[in-house]
PDB file of the backbone (N, CA, C, O) and the ligand in Angstrom, with CONECT records:
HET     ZN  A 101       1
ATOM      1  N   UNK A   1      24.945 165.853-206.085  1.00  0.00           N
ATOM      2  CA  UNK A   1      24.860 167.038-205.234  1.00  0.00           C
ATOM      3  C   UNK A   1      23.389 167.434-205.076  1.00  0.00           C
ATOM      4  O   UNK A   1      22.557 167.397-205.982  1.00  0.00           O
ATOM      5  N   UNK A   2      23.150 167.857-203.691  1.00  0.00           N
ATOM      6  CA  UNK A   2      21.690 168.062-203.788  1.00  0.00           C
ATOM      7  C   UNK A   2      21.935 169.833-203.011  1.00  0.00           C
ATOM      8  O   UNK A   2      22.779 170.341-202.273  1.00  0.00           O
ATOM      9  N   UNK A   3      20.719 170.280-203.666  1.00  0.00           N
ATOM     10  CA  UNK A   3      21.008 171.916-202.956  1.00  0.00           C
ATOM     11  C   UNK A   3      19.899 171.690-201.560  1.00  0.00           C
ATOM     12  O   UNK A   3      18.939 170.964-201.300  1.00  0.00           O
ATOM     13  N   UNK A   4      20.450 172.462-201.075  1.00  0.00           N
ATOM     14  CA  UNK A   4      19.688 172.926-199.708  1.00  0.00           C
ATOM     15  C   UNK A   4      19.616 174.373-199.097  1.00  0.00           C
ATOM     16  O   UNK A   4      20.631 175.067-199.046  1.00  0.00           O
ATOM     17  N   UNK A   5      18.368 174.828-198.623  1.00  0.00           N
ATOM     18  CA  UNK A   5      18.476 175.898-197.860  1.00  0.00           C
ATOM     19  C   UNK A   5      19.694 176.182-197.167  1.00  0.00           C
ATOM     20  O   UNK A   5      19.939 175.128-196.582  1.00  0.00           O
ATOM     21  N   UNK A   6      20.196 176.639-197.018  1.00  0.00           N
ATOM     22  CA  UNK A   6      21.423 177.855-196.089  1.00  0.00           C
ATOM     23  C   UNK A   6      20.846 178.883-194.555  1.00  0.00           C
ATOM     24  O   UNK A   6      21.221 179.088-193.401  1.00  0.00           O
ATOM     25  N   UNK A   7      19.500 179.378-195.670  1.00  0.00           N
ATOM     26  CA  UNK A   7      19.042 180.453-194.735  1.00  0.00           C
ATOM     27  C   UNK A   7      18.060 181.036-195.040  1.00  0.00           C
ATOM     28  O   UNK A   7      17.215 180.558-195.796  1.00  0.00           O
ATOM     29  N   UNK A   8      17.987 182.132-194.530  1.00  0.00           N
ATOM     30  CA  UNK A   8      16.770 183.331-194.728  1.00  0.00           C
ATOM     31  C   UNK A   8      17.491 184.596-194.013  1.00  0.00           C
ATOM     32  O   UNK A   8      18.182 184.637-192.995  1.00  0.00           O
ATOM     33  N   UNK A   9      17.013 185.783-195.062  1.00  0.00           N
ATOM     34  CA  UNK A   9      18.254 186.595-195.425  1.00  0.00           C
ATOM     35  C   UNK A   9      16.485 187.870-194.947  1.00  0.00           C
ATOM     36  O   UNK A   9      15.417 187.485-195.422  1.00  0.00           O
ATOM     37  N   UNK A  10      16.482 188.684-194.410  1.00  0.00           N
ATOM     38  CA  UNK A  10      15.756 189.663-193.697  1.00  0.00           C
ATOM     39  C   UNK A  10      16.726 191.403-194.471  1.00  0.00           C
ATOM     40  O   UNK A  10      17.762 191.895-194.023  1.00  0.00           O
ATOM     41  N   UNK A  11      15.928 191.889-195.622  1.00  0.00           N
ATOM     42  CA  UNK A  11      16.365 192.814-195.774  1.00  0.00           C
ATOM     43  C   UNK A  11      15.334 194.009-194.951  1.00  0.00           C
ATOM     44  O   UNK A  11      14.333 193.726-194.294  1.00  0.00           O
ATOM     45  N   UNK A  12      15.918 195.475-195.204  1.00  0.00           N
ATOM     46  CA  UNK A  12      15.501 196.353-194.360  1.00  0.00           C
ATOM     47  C   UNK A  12      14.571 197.063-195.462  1.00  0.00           C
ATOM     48  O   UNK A  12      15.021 197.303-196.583  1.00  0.00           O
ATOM     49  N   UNK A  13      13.190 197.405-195.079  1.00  0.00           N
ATOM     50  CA  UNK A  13      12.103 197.382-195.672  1.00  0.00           C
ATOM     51  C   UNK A  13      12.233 198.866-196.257  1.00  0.00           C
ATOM     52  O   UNK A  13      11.716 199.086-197.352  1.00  0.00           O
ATOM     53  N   UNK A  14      12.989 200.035-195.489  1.00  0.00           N
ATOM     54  CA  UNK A  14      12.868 201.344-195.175  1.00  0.00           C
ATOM     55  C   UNK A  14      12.403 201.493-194.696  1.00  0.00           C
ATOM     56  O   UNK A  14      11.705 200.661-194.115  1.00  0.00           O
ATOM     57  N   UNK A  15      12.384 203.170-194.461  1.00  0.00           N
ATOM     58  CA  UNK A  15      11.575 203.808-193.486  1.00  0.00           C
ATOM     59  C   UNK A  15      10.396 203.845-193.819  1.00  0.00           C
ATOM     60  O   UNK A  15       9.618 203.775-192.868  1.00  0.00           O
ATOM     61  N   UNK A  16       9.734 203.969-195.279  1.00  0.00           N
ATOM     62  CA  UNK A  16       8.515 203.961-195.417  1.00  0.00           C
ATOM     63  C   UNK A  16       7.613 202.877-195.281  1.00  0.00           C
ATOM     64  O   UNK A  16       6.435 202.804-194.930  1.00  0.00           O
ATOM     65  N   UNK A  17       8.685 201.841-195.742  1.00  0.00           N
ATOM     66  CA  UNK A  17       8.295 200.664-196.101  1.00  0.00           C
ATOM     67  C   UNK A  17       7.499 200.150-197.783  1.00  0.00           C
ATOM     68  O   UNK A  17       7.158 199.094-198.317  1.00  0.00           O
ATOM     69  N   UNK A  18       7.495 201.853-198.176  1.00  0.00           N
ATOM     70  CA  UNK A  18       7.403 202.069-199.568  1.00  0.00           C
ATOM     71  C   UNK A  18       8.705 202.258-200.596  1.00  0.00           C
ATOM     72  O   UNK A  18       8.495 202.058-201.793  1.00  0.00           O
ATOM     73  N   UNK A  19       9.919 202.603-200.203  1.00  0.00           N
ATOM     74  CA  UNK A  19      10.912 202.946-200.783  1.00  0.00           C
ATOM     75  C   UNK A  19      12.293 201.806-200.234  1.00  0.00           C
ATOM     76  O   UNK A  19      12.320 201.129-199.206  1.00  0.00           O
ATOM     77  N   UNK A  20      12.915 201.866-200.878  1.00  0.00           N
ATOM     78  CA  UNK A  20      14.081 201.229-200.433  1.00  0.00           C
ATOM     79  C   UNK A  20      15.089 201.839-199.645  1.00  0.00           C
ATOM     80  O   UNK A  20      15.384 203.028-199.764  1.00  0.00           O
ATOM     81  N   UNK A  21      15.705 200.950-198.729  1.00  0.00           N
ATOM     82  CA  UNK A  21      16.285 201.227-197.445  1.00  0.00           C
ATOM     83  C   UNK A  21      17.534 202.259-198.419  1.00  0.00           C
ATOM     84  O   UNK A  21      18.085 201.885-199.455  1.00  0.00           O
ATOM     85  N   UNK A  22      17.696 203.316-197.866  1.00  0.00           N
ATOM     86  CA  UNK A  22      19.181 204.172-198.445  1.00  0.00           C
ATOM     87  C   UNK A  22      20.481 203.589-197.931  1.00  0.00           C
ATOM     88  O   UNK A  22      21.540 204.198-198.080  1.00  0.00           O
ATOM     89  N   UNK A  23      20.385 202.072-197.153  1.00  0.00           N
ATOM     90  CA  UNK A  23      21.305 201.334-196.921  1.00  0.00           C
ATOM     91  C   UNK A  23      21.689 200.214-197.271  1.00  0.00           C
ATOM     92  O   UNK A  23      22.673 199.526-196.999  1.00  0.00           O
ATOM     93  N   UNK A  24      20.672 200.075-198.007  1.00  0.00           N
ATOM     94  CA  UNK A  24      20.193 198.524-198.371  1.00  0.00           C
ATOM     95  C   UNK A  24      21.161 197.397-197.731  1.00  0.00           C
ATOM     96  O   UNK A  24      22.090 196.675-198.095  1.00  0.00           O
ATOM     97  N   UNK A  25      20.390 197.671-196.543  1.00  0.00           N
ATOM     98  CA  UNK A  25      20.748 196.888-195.272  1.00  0.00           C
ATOM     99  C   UNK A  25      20.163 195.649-195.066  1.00  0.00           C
ATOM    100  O   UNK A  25      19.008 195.486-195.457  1.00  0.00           O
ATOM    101  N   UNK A  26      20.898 194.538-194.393  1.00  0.00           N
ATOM    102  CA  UNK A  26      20.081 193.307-194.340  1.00  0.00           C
ATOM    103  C   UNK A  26      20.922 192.443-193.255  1.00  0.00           C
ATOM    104  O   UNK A  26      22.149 192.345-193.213  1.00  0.00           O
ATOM    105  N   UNK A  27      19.715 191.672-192.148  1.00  0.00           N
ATOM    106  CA  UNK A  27      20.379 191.524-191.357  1.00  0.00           C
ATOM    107  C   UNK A  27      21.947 190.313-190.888  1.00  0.00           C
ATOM    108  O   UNK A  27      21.935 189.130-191.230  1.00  0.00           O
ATOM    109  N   UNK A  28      22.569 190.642-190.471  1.00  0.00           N
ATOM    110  CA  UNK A  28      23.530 189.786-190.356  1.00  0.00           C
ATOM    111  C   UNK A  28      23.499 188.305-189.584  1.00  0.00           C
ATOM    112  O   UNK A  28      23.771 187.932-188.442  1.00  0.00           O
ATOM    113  N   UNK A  29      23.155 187.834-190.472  1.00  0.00           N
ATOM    114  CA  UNK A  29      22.517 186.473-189.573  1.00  0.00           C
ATOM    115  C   UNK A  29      23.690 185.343-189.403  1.00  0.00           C
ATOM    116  O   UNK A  29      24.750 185.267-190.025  1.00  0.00           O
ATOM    117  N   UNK A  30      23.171 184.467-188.346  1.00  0.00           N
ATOM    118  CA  UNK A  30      24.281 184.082-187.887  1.00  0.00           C
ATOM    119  C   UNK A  30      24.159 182.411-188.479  1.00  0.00           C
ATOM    120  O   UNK A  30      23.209 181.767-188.922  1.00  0.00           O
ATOM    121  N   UNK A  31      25.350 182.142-188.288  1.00  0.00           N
ATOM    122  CA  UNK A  31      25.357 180.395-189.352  1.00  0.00           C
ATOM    123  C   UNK A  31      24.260 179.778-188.938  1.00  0.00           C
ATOM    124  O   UNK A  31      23.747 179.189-189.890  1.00  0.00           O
ATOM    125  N   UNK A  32      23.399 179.584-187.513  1.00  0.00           N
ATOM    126  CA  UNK A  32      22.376 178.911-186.578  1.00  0.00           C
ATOM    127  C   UNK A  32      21.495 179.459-187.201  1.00  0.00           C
ATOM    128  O   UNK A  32      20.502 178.742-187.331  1.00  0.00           O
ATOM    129  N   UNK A  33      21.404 180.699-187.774  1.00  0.00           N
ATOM    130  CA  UNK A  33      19.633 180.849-188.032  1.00  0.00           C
ATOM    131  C   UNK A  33      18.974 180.567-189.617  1.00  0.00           C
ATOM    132  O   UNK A  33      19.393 181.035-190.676  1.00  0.00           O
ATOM    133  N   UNK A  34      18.201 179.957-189.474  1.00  0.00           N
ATOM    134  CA  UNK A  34      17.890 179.279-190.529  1.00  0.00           C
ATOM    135  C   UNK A  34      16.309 179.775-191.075  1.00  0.00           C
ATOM    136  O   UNK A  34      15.956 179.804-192.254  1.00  0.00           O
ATOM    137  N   UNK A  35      15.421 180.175-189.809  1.00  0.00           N
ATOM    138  CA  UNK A  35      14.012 180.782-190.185  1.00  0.00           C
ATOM    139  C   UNK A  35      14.145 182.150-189.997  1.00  0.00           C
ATOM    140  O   UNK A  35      14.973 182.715-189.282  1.00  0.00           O
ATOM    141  N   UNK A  36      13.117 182.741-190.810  1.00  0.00           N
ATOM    142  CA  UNK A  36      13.016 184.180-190.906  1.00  0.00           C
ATOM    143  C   UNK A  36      12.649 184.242-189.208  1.00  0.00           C
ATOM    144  O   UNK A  36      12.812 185.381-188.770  1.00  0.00           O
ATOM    145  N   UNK A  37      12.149 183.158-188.086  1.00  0.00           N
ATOM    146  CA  UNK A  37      12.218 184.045-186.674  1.00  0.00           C
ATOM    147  C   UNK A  37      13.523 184.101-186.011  1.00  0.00           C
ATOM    148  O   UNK A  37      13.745 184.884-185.088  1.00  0.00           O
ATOM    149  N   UNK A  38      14.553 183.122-186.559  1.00  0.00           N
ATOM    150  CA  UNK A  38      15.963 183.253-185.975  1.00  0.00           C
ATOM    151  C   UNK A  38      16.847 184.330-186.474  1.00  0.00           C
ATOM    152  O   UNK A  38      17.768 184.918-185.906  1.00  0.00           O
ATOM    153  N   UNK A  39      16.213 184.489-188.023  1.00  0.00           N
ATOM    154  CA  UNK A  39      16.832 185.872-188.254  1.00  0.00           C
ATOM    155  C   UNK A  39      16.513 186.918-187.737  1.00  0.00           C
ATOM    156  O   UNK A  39      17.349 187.648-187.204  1.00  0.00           O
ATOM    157  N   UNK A  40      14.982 187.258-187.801  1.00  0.00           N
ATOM    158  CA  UNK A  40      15.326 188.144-186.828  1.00  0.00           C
ATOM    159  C   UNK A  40      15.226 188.284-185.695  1.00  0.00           C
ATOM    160  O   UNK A  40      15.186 189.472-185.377  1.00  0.00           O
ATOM    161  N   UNK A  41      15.166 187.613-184.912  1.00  0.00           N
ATOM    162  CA  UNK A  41      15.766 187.616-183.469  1.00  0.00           C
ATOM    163  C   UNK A  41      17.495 187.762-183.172  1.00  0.00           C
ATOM    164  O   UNK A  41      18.010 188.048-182.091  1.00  0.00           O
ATOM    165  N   UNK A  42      18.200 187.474-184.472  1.00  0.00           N
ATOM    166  CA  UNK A  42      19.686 187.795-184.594  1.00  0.00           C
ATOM    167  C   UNK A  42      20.044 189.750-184.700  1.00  0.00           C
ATOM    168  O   UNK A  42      21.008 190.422-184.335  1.00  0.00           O
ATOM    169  N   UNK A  43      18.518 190.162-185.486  1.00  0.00           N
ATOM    170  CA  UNK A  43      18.236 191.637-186.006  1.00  0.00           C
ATOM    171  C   UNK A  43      18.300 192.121-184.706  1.00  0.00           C
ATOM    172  O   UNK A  43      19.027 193.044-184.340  1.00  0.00           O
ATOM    173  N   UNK A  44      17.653 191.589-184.122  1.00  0.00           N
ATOM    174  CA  UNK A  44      16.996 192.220-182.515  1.00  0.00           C
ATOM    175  C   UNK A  44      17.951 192.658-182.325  1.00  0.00           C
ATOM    176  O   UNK A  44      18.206 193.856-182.447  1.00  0.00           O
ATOM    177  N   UNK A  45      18.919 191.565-181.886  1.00  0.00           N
ATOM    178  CA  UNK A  45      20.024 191.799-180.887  1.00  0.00           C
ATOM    179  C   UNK A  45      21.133 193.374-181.939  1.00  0.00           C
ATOM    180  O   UNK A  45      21.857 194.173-181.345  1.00  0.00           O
ATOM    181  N   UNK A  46      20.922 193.371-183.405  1.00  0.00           N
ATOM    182  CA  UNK A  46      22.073 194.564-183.757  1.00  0.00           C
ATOM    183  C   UNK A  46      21.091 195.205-183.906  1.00  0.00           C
ATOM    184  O   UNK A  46      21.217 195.918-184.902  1.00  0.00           O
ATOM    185  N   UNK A  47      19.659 195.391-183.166  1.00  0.00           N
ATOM    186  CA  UNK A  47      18.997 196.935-183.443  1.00  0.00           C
ATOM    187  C   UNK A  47      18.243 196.898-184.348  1.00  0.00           C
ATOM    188  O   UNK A  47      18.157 198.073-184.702  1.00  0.00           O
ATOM    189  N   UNK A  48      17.465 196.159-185.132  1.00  0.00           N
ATOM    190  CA  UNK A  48      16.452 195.568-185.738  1.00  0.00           C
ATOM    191  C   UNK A  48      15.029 196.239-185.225  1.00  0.00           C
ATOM    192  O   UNK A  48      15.001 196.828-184.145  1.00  0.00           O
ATOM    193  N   UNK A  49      13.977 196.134-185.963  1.00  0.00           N
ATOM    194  CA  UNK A  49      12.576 195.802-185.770  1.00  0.00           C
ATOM    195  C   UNK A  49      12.041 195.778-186.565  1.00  0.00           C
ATOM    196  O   UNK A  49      12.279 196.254-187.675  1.00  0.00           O
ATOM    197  N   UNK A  50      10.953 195.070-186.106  1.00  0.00           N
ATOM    198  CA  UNK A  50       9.846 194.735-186.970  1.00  0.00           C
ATOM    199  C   UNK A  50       8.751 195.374-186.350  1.00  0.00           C
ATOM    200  O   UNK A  50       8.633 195.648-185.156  1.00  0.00           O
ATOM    201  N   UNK A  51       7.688 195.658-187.595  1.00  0.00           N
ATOM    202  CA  UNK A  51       6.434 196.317-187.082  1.00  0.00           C
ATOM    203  C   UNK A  51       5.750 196.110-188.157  1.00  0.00           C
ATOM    204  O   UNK A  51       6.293 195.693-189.181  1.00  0.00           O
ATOM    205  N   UNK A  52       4.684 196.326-188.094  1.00  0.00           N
ATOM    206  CA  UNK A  52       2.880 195.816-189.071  1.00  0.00           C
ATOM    207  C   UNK A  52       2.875 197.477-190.061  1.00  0.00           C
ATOM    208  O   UNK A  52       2.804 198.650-189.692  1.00  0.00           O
ATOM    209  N   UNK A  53       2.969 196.932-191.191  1.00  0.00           N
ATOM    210  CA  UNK A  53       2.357 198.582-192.304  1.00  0.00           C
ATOM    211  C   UNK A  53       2.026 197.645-193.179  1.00  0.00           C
ATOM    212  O   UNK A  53       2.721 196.671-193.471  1.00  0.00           O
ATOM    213  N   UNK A  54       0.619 198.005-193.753  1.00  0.00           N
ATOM    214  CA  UNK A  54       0.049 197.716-194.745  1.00  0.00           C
ATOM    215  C   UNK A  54      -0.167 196.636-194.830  1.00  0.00           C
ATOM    216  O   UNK A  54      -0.068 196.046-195.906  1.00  0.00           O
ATOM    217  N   UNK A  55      -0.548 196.022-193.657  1.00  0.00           N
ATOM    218  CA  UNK A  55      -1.022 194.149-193.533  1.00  0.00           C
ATOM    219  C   UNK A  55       0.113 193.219-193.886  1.00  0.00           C
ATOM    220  O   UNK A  55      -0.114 192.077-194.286  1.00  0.00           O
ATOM    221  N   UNK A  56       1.282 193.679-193.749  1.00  0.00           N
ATOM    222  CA  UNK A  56       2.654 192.710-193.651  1.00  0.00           C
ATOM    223  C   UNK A  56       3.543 193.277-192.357  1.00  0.00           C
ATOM    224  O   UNK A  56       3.056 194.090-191.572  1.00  0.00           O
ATOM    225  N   UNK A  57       4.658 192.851-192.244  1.00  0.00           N
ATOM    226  CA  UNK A  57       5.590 193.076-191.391  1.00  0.00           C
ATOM    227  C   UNK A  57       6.735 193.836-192.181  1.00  0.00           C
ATOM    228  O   UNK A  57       7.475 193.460-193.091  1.00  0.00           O
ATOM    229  N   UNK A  58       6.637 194.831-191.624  1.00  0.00           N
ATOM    230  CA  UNK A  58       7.803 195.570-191.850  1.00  0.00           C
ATOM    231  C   UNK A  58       9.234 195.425-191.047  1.00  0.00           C
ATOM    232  O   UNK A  58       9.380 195.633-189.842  1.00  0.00           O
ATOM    233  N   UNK A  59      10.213 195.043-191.933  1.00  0.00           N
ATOM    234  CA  UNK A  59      11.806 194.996-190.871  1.00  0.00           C
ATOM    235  C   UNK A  59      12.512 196.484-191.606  1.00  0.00           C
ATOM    236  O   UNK A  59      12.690 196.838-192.772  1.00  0.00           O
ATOM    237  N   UNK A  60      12.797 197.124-190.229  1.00  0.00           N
ATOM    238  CA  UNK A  60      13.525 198.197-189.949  1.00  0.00           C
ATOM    239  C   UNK A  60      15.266 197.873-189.784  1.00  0.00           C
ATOM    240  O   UNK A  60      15.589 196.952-189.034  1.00  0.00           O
ATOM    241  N   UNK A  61      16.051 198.447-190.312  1.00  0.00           N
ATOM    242  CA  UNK A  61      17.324 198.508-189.428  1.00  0.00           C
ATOM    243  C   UNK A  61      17.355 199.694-188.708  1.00  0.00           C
ATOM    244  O   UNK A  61      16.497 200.530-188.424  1.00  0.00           O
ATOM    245  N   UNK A  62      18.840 199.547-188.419  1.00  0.00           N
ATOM    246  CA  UNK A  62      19.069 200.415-186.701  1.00  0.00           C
ATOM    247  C   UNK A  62      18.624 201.941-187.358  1.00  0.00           C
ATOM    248  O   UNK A  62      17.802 202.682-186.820  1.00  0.00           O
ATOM    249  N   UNK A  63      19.199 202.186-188.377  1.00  0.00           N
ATOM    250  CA  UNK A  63      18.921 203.707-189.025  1.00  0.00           C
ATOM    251  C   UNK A  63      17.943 203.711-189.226  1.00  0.00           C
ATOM    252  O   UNK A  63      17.501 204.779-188.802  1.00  0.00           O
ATOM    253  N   UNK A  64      17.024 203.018-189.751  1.00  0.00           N
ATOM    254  CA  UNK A  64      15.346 203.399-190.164  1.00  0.00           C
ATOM    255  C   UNK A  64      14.546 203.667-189.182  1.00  0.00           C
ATOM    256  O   UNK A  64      13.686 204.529-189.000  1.00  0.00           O
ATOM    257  N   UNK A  65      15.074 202.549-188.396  1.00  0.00           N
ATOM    258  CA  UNK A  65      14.451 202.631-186.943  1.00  0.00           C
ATOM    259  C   UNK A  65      14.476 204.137-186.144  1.00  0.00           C
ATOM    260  O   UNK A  65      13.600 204.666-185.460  1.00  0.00           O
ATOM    261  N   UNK A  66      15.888 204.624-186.525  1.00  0.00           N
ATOM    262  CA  UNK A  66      15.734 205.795-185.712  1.00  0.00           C
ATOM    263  C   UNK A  66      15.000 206.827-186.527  1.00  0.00           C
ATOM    264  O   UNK A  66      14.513 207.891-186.148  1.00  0.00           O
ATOM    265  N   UNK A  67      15.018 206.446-187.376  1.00  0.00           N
ATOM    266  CA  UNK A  67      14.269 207.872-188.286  1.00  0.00           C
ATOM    267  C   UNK A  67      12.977 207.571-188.343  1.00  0.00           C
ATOM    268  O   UNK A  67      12.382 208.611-188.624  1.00  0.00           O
ATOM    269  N   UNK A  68      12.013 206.424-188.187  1.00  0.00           N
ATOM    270  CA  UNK A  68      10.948 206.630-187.578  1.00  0.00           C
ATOM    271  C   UNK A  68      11.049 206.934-186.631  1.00  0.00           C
ATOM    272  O   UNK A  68      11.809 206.320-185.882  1.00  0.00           O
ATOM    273  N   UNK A  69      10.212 208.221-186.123  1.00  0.00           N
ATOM    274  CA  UNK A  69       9.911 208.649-184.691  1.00  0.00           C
ATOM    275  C   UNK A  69       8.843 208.494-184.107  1.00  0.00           C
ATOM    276  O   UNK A  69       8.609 209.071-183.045  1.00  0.00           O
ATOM    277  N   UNK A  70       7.699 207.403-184.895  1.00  0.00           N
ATOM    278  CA  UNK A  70       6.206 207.573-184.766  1.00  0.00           C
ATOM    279  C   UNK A  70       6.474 206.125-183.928  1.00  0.00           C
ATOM    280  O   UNK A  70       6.016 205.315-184.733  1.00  0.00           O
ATOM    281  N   UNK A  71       6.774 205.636-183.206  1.00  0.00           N
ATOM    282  CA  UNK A  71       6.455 204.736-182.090  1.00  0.00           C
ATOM    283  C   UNK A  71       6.850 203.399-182.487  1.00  0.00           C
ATOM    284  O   UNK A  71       6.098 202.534-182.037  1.00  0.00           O
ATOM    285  N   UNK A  72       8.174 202.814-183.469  1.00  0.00           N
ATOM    286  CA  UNK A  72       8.397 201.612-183.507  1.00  0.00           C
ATOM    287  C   UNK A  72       9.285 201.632-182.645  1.00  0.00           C
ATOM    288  O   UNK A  72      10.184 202.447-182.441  1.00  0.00           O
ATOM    289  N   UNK A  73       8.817 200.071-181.795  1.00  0.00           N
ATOM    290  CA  UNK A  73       9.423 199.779-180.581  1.00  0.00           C
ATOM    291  C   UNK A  73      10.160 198.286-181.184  1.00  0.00           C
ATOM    292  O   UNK A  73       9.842 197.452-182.032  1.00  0.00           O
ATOM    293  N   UNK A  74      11.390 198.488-180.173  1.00  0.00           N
ATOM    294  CA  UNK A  74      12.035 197.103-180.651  1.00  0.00           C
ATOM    295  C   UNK A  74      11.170 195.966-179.956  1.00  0.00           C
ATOM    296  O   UNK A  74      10.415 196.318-179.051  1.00  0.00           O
ATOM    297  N   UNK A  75      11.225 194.701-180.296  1.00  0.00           N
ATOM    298  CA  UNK A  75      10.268 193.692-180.131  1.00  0.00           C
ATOM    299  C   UNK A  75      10.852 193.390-178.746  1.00  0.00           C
ATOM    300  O   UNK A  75      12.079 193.461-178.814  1.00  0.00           O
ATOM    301  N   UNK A  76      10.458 193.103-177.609  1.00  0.00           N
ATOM    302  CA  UNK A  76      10.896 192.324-176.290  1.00  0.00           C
ATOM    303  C   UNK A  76      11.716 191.462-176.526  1.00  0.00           C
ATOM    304  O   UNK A  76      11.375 190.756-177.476  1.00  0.00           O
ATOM    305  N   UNK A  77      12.897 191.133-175.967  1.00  0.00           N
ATOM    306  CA  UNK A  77      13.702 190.162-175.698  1.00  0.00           C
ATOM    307  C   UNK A  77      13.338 188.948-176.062  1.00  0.00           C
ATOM    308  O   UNK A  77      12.157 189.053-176.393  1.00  0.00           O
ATOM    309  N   UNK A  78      13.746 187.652-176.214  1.00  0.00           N
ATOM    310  CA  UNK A  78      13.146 186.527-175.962  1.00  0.00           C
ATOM    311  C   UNK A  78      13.531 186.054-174.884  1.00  0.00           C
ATOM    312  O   UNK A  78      14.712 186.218-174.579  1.00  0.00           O
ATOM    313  N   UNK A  79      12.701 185.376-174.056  1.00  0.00           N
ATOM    314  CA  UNK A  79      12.354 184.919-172.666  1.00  0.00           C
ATOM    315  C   UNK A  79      13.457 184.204-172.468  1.00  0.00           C
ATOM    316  O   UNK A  79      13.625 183.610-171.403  1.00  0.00           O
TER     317      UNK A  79
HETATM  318 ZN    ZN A 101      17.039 200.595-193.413  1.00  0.00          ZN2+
END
């Protein structure tokens, strides 16, 4: 038996991005996504984002997201 990757699993950073999500939420990824960009581009689509704090990427879920009010925008579609 040999092990293998499965996936990449995108939890929700919080709102601060200092504290842990009060949902400890993480996104629901789908059997196809295998890199942290297919995950979250799976996030996108249930309301996800990502945004830059403290020289990393922060992932938001749909609730964090709304409770920041300071300007995280969901990422554009993919083309
Ligand atoms: Zn959250």
């Amino acid at each position: 038996m040999s092990a293998y990757v499965i996936g990449y699993e995108v939890y929700c950073d919080g709102p601060t991005g200092q504290d842990d999500c009060p949902e400890s939420a993480a996104v629901r990824a789908s059997v196809a996504s295998r890199t942290a960009r297919q995950v979250r581009a799976d996030g996108r689509e249930q309301g996800w984002t990502a945004r830059h704090g403290g020289g990393r990427l922060l992932d938001l879920c749909p609730s964090c997201t709304a409770e920041r009010q300071d300007g995280a925008q969901p990422s554009p579609p993919p083309a």
